[in-house]
PDB file of N, CA, C and O in Angstrom:
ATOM      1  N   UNK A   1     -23.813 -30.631  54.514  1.00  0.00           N
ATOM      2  CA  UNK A   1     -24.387 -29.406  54.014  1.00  0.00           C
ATOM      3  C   UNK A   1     -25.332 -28.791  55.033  1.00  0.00           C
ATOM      4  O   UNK A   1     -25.261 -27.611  55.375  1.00  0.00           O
ATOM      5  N   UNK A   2     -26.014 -29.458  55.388  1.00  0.00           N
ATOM      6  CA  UNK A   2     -26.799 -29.042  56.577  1.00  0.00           C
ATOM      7  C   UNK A   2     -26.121 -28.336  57.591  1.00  0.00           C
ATOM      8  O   UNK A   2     -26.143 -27.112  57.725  1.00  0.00           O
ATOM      9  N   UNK A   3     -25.455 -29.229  58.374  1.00  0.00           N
ATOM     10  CA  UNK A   3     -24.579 -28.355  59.866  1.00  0.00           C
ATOM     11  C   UNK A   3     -23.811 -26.891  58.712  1.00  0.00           C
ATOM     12  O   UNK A   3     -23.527 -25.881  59.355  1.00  0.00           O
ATOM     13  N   UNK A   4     -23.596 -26.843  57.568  1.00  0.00           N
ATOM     14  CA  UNK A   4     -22.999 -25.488  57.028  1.00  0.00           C
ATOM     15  C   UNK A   4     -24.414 -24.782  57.185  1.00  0.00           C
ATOM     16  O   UNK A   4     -24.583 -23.890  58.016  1.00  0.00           O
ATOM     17  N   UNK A   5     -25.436 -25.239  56.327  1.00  0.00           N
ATOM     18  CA  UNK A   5     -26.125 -24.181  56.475  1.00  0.00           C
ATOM     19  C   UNK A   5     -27.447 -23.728  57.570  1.00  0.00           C
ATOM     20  O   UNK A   5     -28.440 -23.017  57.417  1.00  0.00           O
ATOM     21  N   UNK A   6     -26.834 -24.630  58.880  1.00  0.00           N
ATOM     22  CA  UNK A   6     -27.540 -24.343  60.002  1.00  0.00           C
ATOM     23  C   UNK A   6     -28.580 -24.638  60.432  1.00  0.00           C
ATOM     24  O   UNK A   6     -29.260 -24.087  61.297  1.00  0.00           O
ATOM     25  N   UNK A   7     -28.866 -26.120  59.449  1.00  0.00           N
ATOM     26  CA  UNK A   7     -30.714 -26.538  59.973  1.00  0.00           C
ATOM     27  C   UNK A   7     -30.430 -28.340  59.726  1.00  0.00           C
ATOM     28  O   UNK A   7     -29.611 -29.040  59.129  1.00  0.00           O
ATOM     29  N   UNK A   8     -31.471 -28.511  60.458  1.00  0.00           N
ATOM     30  CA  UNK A   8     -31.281 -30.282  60.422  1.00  0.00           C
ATOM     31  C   UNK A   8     -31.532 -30.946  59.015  1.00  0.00           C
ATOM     32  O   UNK A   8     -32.294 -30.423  58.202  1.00  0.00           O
ATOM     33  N   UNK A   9     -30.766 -32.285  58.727  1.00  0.00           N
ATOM     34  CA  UNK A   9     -30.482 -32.770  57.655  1.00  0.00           C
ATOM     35  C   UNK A   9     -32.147 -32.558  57.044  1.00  0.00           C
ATOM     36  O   UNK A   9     -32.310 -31.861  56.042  1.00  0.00           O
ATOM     37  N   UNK A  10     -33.436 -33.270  57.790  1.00  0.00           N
ATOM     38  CA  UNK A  10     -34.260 -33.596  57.120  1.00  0.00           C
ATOM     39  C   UNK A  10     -35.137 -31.948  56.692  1.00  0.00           C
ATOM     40  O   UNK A  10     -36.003 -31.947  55.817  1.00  0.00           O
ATOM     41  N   UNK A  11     -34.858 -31.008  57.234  1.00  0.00           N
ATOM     42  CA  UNK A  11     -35.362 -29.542  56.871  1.00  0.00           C
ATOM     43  C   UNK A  11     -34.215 -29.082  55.369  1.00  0.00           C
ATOM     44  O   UNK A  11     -34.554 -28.371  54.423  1.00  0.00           O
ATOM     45  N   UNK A  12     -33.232 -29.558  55.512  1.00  0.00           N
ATOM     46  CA  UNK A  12     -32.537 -29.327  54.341  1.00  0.00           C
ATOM     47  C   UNK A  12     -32.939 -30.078  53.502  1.00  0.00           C
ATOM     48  O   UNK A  12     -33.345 -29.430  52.537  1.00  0.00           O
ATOM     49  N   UNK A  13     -33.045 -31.200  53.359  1.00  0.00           N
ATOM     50  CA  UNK A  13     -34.019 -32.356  52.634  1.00  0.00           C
ATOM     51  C   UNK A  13     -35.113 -31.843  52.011  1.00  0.00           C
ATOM     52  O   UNK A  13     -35.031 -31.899  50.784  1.00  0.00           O
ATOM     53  N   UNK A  14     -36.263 -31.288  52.509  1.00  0.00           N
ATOM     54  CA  UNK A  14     -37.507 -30.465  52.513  1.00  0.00           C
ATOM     55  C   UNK A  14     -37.338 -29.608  51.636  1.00  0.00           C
ATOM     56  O   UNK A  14     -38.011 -29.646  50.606  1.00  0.00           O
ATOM     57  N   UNK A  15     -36.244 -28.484  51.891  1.00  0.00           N
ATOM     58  CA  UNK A  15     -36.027 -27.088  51.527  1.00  0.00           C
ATOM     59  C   UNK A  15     -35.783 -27.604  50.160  1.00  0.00           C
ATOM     60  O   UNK A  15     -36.634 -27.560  49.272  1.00  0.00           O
ATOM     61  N   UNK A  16     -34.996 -27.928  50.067  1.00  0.00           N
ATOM     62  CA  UNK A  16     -34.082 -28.676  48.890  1.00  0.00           C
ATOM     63  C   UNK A  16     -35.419 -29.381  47.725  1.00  0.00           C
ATOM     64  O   UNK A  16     -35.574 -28.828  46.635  1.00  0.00           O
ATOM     65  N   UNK A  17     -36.025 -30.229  47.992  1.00  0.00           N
ATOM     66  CA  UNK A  17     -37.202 -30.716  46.962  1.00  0.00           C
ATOM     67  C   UNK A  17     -37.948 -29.936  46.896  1.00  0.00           C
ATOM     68  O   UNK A  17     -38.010 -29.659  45.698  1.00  0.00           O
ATOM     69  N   UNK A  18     -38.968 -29.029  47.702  1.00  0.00           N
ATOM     70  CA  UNK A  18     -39.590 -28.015  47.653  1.00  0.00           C
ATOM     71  C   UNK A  18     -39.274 -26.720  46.491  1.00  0.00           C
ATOM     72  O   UNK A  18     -40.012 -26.115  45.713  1.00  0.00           O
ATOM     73  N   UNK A  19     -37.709 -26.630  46.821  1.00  0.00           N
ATOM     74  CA  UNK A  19     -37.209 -25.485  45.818  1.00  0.00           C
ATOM     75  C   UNK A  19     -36.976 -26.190  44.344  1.00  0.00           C
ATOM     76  O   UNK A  19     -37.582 -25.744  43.370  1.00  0.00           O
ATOM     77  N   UNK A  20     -35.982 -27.424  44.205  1.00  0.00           N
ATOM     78  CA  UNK A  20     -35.858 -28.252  42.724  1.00  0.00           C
ATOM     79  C   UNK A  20     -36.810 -28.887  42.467  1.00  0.00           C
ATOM     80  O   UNK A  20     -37.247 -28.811  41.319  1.00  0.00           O
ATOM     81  N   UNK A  21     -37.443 -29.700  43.398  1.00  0.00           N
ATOM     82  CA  UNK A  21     -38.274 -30.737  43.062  1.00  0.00           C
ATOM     83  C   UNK A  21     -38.150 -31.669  42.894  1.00  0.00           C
ATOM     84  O   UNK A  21     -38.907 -32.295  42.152  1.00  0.00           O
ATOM     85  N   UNK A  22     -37.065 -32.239  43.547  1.00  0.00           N
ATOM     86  CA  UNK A  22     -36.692 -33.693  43.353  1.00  0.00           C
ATOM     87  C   UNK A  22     -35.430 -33.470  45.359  1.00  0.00           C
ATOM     88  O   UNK A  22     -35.092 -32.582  46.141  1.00  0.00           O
ATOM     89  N   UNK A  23     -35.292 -34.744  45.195  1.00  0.00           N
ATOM     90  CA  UNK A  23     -34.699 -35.096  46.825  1.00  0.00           C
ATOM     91  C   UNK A  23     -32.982 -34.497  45.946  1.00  0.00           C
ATOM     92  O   UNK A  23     -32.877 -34.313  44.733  1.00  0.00           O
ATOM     93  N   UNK A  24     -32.108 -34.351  46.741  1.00  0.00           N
ATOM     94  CA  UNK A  24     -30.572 -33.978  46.222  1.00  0.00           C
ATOM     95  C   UNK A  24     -30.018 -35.111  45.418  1.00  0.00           C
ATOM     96  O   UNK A  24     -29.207 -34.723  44.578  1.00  0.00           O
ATOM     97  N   UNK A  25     -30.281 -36.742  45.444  1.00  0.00           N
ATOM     98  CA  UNK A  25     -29.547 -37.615  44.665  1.00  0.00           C
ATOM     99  C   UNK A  25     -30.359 -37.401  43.711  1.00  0.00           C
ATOM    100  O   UNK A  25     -29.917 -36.343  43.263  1.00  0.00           O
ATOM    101  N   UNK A  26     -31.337 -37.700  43.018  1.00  0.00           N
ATOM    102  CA  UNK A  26     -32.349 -37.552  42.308  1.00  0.00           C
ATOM    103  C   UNK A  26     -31.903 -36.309  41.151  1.00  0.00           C
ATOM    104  O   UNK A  26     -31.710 -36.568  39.963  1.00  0.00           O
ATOM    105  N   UNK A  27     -31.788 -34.972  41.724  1.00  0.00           N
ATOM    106  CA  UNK A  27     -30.997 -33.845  41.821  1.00  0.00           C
ATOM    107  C   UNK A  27     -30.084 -33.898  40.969  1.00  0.00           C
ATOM    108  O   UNK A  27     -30.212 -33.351  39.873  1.00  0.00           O
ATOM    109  N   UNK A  28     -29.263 -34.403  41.234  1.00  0.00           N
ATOM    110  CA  UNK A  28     -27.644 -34.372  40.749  1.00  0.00           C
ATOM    111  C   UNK A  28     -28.300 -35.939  39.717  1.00  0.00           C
ATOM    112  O   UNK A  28     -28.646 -35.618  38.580  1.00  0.00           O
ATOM    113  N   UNK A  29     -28.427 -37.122  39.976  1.00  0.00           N
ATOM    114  CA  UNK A  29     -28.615 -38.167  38.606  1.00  0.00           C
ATOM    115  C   UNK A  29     -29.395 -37.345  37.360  1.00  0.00           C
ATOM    116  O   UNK A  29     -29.317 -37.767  36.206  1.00  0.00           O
ATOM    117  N   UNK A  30     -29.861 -36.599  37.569  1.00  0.00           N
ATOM    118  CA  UNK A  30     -30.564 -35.621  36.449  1.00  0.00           C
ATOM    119  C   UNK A  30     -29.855 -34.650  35.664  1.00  0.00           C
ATOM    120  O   UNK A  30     -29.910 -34.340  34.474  1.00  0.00           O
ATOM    121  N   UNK A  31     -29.051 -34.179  36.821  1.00  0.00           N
ATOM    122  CA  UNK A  31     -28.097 -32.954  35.925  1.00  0.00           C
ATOM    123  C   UNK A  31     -26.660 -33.568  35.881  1.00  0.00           C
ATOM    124  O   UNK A  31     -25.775 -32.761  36.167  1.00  0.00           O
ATOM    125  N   UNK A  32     -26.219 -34.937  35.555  1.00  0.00           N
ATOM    126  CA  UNK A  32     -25.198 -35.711  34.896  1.00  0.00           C
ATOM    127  C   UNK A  32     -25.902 -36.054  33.583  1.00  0.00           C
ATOM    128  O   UNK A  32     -25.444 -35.970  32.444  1.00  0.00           O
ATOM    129  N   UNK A  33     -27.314 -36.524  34.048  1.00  0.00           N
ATOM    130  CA  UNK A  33     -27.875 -37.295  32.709  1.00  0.00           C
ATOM    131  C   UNK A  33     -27.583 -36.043  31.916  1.00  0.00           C
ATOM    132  O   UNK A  33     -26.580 -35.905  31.216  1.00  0.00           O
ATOM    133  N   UNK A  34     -28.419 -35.250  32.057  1.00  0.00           N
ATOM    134  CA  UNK A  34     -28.276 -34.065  31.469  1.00  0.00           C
ATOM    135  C   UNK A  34     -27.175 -33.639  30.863  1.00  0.00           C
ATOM    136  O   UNK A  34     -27.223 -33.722  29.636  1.00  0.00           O
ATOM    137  N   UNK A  35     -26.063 -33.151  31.383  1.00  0.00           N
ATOM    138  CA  UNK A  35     -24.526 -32.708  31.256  1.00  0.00           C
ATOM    139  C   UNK A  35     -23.934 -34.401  29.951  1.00  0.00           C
ATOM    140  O   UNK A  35     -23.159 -34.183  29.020  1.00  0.00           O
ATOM    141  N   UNK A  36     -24.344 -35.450  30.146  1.00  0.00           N
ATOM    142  CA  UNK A  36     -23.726 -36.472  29.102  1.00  0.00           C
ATOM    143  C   UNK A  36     -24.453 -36.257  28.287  1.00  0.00           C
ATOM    144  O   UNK A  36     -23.962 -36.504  27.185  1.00  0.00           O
ATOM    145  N   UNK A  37     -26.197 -35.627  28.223  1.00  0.00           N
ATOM    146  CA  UNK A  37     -26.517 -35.761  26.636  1.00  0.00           C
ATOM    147  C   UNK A  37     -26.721 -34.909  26.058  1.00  0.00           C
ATOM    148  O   UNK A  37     -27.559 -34.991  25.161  1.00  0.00           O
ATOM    149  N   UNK A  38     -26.104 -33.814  26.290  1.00  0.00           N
ATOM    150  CA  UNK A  38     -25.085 -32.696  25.908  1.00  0.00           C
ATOM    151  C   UNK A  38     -23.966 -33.079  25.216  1.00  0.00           C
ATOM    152  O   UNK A  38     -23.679 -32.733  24.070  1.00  0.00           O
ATOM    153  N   UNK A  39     -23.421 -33.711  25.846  1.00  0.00           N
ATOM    154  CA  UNK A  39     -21.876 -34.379  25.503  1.00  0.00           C
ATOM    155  C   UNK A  39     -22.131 -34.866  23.953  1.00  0.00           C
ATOM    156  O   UNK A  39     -21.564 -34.584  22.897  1.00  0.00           O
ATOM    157  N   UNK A  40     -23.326 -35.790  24.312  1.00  0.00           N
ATOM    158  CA  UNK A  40     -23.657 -36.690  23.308  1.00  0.00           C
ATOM    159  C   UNK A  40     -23.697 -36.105  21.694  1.00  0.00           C
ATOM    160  O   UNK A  40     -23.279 -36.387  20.571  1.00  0.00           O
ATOM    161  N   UNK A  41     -24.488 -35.113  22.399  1.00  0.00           N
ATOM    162  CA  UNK A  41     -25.123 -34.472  21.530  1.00  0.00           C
ATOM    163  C   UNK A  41     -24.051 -33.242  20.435  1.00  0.00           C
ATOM    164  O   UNK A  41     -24.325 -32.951  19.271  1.00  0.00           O
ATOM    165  N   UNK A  42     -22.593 -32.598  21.405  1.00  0.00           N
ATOM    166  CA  UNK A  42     -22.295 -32.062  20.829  1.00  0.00           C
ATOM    167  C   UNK A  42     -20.536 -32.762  20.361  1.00  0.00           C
ATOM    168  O   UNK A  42     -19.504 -32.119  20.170  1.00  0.00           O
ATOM    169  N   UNK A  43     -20.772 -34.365  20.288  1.00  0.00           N
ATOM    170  CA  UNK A  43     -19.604 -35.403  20.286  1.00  0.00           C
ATOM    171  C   UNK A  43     -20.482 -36.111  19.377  1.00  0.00           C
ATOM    172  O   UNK A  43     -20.628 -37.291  19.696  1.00  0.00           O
ATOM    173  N   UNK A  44     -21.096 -35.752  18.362  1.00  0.00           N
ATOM    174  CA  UNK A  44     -21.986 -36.819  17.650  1.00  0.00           C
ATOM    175  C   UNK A  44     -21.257 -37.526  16.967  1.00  0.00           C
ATOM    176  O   UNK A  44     -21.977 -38.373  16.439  1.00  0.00           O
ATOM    177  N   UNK A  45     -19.834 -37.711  16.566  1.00  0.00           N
ATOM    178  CA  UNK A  45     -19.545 -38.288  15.942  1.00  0.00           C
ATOM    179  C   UNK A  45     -17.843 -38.825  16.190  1.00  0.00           C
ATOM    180  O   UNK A  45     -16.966 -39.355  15.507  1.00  0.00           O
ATOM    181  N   UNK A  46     -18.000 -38.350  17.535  1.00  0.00           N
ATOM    182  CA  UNK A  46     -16.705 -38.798  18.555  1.00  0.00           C
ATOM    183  C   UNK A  46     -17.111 -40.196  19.205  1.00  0.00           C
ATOM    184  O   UNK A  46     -18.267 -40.620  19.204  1.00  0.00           O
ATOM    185  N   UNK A  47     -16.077 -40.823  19.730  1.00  0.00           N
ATOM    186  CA  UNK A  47     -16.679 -41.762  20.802  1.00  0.00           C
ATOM    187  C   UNK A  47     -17.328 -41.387  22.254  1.00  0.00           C
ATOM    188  O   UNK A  47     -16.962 -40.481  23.003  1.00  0.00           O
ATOM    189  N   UNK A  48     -18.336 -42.274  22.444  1.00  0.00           N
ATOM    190  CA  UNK A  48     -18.923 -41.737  23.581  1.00  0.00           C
ATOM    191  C   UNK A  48     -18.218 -41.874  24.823  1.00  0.00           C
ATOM    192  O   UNK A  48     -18.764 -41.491  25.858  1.00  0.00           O
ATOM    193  N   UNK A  49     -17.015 -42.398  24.841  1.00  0.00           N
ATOM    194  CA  UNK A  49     -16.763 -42.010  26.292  1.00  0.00           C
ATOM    195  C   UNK A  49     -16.392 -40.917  27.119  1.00  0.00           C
ATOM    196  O   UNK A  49     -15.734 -41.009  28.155  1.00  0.00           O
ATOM    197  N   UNK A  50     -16.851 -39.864  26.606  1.00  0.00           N
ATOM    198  CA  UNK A  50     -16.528 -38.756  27.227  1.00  0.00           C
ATOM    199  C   UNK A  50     -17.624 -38.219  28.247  1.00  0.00           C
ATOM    200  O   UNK A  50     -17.465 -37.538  29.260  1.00  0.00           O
ATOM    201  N   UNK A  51     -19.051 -38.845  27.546  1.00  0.00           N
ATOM    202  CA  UNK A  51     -20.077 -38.953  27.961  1.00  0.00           C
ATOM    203  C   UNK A  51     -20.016 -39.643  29.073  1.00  0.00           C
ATOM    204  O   UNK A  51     -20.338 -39.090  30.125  1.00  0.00           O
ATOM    205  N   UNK A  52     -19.681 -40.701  29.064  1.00  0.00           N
ATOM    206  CA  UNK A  52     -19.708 -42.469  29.858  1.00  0.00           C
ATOM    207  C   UNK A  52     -18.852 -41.588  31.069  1.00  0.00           C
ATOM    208  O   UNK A  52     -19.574 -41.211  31.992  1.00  0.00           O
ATOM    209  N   UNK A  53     -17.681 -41.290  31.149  1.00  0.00           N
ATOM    210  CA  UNK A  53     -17.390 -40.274  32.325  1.00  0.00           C
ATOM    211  C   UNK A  53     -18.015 -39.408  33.132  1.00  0.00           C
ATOM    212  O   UNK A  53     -17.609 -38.864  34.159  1.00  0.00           O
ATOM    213  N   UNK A  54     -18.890 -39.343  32.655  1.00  0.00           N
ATOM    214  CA  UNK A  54     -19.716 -37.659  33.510  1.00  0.00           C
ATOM    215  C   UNK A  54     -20.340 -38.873  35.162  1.00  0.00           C
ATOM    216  O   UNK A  54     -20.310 -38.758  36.387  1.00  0.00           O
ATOM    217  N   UNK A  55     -20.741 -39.739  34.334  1.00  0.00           N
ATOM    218  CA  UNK A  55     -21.461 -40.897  35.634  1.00  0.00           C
ATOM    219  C   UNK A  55     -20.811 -42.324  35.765  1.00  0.00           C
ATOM    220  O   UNK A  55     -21.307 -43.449  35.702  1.00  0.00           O
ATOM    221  N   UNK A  56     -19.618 -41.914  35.956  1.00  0.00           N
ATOM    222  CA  UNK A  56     -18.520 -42.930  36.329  1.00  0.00           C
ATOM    223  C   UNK A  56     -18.699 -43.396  37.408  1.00  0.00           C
ATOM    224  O   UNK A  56     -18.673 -44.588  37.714  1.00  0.00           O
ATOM    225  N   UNK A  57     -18.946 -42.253  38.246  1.00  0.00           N
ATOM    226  CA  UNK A  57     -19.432 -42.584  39.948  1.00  0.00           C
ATOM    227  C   UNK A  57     -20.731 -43.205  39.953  1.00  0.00           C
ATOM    228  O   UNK A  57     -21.071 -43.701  41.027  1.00  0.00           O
ATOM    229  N   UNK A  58     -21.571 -43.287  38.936  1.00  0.00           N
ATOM    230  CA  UNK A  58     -22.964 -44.137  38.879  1.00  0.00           C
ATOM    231  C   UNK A  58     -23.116 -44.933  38.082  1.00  0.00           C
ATOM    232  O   UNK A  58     -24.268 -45.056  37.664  1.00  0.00           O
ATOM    233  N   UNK A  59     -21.884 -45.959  37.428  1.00  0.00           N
ATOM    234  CA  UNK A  59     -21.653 -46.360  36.892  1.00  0.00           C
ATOM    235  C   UNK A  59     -22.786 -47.880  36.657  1.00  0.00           C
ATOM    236  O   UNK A  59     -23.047 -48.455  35.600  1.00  0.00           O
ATOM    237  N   UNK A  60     -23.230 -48.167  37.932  1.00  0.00           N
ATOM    238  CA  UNK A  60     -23.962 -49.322  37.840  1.00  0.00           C
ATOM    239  C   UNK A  60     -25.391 -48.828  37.451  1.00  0.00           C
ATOM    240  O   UNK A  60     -26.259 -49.406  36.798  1.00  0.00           O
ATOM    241  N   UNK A  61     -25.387 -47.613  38.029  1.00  0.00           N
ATOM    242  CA  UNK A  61     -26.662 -46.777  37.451  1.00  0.00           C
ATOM    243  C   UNK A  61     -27.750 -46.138  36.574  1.00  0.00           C
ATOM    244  O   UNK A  61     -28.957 -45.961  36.404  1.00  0.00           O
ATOM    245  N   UNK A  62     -25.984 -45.819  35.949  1.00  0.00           N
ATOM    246  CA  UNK A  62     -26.458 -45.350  34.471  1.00  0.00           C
ATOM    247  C   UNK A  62     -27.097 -45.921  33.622  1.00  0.00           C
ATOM    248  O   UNK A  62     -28.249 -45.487  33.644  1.00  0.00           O
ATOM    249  N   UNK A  63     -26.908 -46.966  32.586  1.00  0.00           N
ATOM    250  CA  UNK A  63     -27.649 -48.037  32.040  1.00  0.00           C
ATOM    251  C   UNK A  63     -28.654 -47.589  32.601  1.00  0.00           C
ATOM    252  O   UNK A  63     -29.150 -46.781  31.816  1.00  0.00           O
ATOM    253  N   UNK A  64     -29.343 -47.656  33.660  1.00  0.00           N
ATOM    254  CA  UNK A  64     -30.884 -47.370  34.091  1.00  0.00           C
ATOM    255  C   UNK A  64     -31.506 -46.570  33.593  1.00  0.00           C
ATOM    256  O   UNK A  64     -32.495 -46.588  32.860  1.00  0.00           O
ATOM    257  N   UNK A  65     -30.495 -45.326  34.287  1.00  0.00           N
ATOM    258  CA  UNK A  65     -30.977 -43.873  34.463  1.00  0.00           C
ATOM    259  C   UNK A  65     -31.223 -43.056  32.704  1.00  0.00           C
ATOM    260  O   UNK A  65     -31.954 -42.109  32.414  1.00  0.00           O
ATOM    261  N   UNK A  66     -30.297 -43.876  31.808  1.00  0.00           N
ATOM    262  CA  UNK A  66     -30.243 -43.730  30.695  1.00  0.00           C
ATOM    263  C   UNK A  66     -31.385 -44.172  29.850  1.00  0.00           C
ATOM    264  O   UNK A  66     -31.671 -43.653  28.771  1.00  0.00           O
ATOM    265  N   UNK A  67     -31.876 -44.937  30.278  1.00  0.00           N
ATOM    266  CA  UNK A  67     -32.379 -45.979  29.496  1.00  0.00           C
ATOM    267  C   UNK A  67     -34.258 -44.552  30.047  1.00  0.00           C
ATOM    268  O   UNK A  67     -34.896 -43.811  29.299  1.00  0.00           O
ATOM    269  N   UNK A  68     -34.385 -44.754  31.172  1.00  0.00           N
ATOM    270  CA  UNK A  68     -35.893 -43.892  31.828  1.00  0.00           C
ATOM    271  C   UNK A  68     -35.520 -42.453  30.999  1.00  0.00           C
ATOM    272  O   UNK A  68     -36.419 -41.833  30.429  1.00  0.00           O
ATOM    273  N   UNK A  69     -34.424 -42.086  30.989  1.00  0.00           N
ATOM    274  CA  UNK A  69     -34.376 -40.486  30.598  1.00  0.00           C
ATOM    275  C   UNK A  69     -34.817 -40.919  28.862  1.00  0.00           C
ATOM    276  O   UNK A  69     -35.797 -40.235  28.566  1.00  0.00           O
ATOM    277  N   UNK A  70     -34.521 -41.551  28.033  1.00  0.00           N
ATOM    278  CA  UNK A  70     -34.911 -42.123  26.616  1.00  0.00           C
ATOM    279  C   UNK A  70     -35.955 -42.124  26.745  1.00  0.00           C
ATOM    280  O   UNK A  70     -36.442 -41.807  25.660  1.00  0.00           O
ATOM    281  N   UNK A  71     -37.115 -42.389  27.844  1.00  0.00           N
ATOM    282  CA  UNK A  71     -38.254 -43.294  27.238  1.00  0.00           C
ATOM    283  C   UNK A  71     -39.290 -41.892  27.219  1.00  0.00           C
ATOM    284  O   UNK A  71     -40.445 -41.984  26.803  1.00  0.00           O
TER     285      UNK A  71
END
């Protein structure tokens, strides 16, 4: 993303928390959490794996990330 948008990784880094407020992984684990408890929320009475998909790719993660976004 950087070499696209023409400045070194760690100034994109910068730009990037400065403007969201969080580093880009951080970033994106927030707006999955987010996007599944949505899911959750509008599957209340479906099975959750539709949810469990959104962070397939963070699969070892989730459990975590799930568990801090609850508390």
């Amino acid at each position: 993303m950087a070499s696209v948008a023409g400045c070194s990784v760690r100034h994109l880094l910068r730009e990037f928390q400065q403007t969201k407020g969080h580093i880009p992984m951080r970033y994106v684990q927030m707006q999955r959490m987010e996007r599944a408890k949505d899911m959750l929320v509008q599957q209340e009475n479906r099975s959750p794996a539709s949810p469990l998909n959104v962070a397939s790719d963070m699969s070892s993660t989730f459990p975590r990330l799930s568990k801090k976004q609850l508390e």
